[in-house]
Backbone as JSON Lines, residues from 0, in Angstrom:
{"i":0,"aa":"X","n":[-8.75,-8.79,15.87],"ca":[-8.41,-7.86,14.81],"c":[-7.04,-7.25,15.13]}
{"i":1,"aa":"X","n":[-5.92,-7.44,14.48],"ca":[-4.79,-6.61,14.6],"c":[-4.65,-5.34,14.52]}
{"i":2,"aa":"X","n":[-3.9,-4.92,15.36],"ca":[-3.69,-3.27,15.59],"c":[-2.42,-3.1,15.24]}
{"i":3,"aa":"X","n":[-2.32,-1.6,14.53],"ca":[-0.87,-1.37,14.12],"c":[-0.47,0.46,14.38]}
{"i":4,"aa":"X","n":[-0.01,0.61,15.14],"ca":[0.55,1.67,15.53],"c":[1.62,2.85,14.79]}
{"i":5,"aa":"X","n":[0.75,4.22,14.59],"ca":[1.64,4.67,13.55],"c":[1.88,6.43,13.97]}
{"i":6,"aa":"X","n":[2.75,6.98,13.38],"ca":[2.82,8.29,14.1],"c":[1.89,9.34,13.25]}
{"i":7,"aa":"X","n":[1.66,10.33,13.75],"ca":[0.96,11.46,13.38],"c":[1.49,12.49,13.02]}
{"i":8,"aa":"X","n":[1.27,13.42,12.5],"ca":[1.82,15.1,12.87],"c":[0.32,15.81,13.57]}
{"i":9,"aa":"X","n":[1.03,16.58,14.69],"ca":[0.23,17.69,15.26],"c":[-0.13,19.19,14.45]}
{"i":10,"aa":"X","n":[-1.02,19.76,14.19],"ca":[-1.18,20.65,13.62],"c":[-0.95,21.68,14.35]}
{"i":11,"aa":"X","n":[-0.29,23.35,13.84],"ca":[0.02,24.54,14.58],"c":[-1.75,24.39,15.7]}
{"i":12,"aa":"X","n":[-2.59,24.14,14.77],"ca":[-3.61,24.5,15.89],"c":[-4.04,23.35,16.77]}
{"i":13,"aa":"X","n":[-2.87,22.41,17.03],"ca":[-3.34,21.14,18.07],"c":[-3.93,20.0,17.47]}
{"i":14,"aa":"X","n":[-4.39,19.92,16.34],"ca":[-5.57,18.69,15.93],"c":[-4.5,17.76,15.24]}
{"i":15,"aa":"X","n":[-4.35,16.76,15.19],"ca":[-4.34,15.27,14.75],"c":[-4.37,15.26,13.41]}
{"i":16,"aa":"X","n":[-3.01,15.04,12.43],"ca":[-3.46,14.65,11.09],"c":[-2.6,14.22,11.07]}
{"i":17,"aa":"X","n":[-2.06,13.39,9.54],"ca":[-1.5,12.59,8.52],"c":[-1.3,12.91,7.24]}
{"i":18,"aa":"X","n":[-0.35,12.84,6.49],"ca":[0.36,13.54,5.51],"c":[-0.48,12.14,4.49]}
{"i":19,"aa":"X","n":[-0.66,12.48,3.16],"ca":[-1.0,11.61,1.98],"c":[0.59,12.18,1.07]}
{"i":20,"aa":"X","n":[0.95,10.56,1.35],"ca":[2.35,10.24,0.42],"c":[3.11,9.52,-0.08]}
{"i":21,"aa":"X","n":[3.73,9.66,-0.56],"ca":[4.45,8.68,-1.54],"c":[4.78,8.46,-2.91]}
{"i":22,"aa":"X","n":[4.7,7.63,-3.78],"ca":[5.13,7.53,-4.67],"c":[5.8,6.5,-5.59]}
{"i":23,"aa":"X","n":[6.49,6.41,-6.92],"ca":[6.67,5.28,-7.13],"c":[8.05,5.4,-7.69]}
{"i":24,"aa":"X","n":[9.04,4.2,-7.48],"ca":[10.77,4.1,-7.94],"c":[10.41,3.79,-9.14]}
{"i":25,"aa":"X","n":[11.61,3.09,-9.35],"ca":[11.98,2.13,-10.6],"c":[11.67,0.86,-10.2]}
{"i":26,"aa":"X","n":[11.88,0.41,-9.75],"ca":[11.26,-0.96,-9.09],"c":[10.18,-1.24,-7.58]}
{"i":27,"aa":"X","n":[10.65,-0.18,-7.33],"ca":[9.15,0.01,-5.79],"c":[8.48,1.23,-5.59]}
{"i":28,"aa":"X","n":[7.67,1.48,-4.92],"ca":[7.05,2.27,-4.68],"c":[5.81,2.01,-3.74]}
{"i":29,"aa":"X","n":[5.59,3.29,-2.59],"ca":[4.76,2.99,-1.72],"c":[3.63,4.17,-1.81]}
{"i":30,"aa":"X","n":[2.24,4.05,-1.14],"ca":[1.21,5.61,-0.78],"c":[0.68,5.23,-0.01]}
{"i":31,"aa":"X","n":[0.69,6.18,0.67],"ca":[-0.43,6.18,1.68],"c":[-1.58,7.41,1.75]}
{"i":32,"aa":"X","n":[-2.96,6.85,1.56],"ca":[-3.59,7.7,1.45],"c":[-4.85,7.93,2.31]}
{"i":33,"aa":"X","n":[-5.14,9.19,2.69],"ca":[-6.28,8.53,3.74],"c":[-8.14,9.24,3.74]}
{"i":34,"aa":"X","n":[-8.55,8.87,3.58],"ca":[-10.37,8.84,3.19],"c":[-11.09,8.92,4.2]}
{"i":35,"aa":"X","n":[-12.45,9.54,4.3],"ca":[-13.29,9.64,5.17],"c":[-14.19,8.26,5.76]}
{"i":36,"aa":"X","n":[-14.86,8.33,6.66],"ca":[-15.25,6.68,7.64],"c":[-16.22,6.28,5.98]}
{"i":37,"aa":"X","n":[-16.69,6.74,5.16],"ca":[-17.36,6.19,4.21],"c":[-16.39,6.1,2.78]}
{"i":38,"aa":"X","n":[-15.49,6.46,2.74],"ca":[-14.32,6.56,1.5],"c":[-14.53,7.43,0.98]}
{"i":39,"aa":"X","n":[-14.99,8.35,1.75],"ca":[-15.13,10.18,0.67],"c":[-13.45,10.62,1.05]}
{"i":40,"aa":"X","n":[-13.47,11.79,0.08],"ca":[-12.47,12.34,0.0],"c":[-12.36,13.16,1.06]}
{"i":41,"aa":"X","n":[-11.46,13.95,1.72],"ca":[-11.38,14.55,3.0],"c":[-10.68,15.79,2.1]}
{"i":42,"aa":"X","n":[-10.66,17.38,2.71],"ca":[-10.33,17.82,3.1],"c":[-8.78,18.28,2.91]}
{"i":43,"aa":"X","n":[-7.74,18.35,2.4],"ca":[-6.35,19.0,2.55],"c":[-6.21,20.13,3.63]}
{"i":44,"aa":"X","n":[-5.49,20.32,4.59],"ca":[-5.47,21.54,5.4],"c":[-4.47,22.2,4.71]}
{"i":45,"aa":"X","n":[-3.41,21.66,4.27],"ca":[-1.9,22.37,3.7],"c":[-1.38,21.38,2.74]}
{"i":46,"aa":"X","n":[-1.29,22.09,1.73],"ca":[-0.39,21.09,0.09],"c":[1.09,21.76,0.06]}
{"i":47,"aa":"X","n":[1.45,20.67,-0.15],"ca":[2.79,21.15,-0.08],"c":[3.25,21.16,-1.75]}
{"i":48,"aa":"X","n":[3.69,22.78,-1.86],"ca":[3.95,23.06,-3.6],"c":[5.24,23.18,-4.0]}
{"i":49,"aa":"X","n":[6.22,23.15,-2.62],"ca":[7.44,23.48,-3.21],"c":[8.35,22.89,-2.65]}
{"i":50,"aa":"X","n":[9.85,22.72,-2.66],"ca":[10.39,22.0,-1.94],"c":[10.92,20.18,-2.75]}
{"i":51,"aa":"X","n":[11.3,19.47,-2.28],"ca":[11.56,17.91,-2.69],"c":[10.38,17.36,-2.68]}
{"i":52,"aa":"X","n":[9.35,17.02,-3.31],"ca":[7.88,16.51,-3.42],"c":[8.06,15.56,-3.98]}
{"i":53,"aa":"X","n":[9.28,14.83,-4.67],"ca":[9.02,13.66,-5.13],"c":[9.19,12.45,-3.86]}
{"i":54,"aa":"X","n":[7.63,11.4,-4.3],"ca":[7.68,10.46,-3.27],"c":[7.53,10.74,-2.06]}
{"i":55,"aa":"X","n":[7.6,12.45,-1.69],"ca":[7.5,12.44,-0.26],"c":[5.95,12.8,-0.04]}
{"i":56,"aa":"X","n":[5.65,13.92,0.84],"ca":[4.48,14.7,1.93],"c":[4.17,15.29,0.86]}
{"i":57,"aa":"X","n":[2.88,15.08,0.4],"ca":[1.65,16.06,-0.61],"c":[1.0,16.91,0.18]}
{"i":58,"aa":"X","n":[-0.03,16.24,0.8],"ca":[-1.05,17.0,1.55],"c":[-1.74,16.4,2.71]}
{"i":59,"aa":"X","n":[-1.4,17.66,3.42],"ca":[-1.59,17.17,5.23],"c":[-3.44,16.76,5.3]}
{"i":60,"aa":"X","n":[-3.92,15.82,6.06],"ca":[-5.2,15.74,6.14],"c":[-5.34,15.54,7.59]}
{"i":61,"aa":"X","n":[-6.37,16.15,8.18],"ca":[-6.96,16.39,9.62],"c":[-7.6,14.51,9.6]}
{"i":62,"aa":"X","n":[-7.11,13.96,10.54],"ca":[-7.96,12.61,11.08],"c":[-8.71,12.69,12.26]}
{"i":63,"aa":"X","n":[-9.73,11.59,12.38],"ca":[-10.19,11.88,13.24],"c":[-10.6,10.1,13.51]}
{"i":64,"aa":"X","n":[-11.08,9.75,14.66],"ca":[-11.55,8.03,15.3],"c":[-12.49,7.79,13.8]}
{"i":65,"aa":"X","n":[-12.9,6.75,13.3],"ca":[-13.41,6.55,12.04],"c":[-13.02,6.33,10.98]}
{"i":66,"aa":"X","n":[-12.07,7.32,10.33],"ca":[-11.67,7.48,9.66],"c":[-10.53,6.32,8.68]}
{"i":67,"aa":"X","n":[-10.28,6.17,7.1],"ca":[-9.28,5.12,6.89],"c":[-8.09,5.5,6.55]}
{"i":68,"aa":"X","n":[-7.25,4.5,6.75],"ca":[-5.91,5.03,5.84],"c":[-5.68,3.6,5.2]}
{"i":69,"aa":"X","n":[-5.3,4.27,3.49],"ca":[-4.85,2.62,2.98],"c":[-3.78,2.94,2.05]}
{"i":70,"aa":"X","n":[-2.82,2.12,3.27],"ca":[-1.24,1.55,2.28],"c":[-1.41,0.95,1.25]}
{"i":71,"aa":"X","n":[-0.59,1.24,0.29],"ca":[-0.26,0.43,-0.91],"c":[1.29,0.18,-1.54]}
{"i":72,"aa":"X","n":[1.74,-0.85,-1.8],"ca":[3.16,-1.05,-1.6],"c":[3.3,-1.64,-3.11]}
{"i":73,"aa":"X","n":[3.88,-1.35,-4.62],"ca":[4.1,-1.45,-5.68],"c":[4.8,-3.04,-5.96]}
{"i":74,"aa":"X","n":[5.82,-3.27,-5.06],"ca":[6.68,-4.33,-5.28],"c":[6.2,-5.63,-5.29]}
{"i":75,"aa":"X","n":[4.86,-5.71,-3.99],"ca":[4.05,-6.82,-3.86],"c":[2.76,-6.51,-4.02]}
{"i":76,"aa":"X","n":[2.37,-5.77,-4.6],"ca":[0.98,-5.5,-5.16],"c":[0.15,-5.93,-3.99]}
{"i":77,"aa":"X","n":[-0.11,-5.19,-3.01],"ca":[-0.2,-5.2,-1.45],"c":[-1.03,-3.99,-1.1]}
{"i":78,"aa":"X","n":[-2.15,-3.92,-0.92],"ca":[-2.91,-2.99,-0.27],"c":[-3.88,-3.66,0.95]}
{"i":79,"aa":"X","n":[-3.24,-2.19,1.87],"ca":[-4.26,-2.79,3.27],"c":[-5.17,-1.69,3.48]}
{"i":80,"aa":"X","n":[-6.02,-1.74,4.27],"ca":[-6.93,-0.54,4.56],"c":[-7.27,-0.47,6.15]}
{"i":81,"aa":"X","n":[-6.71,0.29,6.93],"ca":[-7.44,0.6,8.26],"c":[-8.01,0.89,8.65]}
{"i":82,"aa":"X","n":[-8.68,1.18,9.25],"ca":[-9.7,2.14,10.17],"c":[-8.98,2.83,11.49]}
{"i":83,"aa":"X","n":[-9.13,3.82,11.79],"ca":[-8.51,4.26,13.12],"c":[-9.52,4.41,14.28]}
{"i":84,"aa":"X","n":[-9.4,3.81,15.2],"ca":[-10.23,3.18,16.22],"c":[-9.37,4.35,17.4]}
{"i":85,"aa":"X","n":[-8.74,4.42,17.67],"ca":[-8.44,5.42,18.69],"c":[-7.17,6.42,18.37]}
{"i":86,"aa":"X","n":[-7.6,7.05,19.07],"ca":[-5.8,8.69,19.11],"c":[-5.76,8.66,20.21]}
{"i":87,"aa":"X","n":[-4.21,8.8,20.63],"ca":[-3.44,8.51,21.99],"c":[-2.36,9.21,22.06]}
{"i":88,"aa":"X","n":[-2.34,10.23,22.99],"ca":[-0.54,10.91,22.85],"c":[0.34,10.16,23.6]}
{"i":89,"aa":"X","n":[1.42,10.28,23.27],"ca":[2.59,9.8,23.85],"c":[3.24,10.78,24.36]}
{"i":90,"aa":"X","n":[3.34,10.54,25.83],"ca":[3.97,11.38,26.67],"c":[5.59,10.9,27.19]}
{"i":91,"aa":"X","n":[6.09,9.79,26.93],"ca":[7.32,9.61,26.94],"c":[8.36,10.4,25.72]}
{"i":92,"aa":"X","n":[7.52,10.7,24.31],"ca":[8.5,11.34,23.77],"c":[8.83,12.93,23.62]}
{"i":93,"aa":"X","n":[7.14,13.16,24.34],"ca":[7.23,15.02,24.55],"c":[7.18,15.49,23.27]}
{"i":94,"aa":"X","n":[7.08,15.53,22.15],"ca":[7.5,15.99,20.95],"c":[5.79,16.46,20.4]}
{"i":95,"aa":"X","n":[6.06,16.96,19.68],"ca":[4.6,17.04,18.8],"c":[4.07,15.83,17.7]}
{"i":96,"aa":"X","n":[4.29,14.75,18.14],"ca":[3.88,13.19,17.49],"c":[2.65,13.0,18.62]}
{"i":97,"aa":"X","n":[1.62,12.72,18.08],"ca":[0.93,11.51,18.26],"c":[0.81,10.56,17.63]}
{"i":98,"aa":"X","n":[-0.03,9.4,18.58],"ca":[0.05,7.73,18.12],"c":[-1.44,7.41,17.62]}
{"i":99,"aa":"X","n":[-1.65,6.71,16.53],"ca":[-2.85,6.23,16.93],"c":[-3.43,4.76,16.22]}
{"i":100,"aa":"X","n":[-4.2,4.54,16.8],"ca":[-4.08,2.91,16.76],"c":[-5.08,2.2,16.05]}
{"i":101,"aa":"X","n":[-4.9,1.78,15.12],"ca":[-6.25,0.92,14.24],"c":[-6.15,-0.19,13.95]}
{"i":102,"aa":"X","n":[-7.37,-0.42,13.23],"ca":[-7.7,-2.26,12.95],"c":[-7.67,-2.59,11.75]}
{"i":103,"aa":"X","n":[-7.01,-3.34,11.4],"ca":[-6.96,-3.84,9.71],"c":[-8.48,-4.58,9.65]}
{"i":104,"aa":"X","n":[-8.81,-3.88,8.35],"ca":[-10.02,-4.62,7.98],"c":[-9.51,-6.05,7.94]}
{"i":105,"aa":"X","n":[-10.97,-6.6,8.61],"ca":[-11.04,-8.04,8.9],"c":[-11.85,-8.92,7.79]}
{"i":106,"aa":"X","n":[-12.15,-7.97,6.59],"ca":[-13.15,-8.8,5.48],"c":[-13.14,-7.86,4.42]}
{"i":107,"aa":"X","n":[-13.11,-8.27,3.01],"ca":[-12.44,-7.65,2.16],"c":[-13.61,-6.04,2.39]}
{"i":108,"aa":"X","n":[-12.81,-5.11,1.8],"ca":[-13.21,-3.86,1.83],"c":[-14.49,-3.59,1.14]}
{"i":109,"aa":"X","n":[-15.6,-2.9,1.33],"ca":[-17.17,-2.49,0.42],"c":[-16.64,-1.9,-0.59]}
{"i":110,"aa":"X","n":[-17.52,-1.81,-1.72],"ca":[-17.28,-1.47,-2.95],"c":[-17.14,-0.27,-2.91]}
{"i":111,"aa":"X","n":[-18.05,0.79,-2.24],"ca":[-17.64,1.79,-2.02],"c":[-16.27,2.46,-1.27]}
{"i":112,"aa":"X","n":[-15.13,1.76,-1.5],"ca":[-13.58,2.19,-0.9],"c":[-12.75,1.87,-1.88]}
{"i":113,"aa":"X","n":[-13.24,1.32,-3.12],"ca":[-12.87,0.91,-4.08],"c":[-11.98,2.35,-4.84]}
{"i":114,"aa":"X","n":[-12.45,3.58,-4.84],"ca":[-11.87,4.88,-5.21],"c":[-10.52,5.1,-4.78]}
{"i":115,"aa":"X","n":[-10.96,5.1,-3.39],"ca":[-9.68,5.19,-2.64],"c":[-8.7,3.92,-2.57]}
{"i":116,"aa":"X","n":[-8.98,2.99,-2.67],"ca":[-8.2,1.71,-2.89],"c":[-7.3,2.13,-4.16]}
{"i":117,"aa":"X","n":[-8.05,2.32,-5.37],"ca":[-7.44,2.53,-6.81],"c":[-6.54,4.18,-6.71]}
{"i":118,"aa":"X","n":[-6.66,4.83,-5.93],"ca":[-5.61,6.22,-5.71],"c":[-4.53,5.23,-5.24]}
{"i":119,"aa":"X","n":[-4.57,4.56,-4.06],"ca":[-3.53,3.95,-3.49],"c":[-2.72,3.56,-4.27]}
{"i":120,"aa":"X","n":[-2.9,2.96,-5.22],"ca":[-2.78,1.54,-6.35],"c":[-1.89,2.36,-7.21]}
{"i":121,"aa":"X","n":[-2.56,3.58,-7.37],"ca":[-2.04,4.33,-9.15],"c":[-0.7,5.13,-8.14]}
{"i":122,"aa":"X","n":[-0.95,5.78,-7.16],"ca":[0.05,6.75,-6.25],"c":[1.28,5.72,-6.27]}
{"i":123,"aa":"X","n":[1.23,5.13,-5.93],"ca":[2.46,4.19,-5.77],"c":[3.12,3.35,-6.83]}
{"i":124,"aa":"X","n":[2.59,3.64,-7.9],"ca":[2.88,3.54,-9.51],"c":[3.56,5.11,-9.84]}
{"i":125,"aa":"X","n":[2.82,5.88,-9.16],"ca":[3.42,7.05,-9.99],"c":[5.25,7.44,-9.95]}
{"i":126,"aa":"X","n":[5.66,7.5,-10.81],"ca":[7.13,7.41,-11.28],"c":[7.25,9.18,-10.46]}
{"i":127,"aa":"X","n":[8.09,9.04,-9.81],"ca":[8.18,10.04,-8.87],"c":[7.29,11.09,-8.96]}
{"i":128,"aa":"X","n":[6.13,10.5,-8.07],"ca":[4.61,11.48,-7.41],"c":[5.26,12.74,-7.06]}
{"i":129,"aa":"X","n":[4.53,14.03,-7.65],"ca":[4.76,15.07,-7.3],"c":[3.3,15.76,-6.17]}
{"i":130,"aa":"X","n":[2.19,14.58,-6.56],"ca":[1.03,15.29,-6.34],"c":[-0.2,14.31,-5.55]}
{"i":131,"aa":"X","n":[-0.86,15.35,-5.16],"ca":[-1.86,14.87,-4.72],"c":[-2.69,13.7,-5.1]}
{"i":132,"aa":"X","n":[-3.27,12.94,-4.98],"ca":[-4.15,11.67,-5.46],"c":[-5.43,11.81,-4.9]}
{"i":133,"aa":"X","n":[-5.59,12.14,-3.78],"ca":[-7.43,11.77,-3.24],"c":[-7.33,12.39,-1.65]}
{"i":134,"aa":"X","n":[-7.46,13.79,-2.16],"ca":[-7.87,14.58,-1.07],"c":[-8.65,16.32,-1.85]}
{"i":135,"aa":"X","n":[-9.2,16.75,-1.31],"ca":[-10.12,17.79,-1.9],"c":[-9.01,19.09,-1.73]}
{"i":136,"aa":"X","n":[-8.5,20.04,-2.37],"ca":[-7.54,20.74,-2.21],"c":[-8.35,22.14,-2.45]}
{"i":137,"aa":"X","n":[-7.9,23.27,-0.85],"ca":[-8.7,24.1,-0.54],"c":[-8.44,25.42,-1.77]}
């Protein structure tokens, strides 16, 4: 099973999350969005309301081992879905990044991820995303 290595943000209170983002050009567009180990919706810790929001950082979500994240890329009509199998800090860069490392599904995805598959799909269509897609906002 291939592993693909990606960075994190650290939260003020230490925990491990990942921003849900992206958006869509004129001709491309990418999202990344990320769902609970069963494809429920997770959680938002912080939405971001103001500022340059197009295409960029919506809303921060707490991860945890289990858990999916699934890219979706507009240009090649390309969606993958991971699972995150471990969190690992990196101590060569000192910074507040962590790493963490998952497995591309190895057989097409259960019907039930199908929700979150189709946020991916539409987010990265959206003609400069201002907003959230598939996270529960506190």
């Amino acid at each position: 099973m291939p592993t693909k290595v990606v960075s994190a943000t650290i939260t003020n209170s230490g925990r491990t999350a990942m921003w849900e983002r992206g958006g869509g050009y004129t001709n491309t567009g990418y999202a990344t969005i990320i769902a609970g180990g069963k494809g429920e919706m997770k959680r938002a810790t912080y939405i971001r309301r103001h500022g340059h929001l197009a295409c960029g950082e919506h809303a921060l979500i707490i991860v945890q081992v289990g858990d999916l994240v699934i890219y979706a890329a507009k240009a090649d009509d390309v969606v993958s879905v991971y699972r995150i199998v471990g969190i690992e800090f990196d101590q060569i860069t000192l910074d507040r990044t962590h790493y963490y490392f998952q497995g591309e599904w190895d057989v097409p995805p259960p019907e039930i991820l199908e929700p979150a598959i189709e946020a991916a799909s539409r987010k990265c269509r959206s003609y400069h995303c201002r907003s959230v897609y598939y996270a529960i906002e506190h």
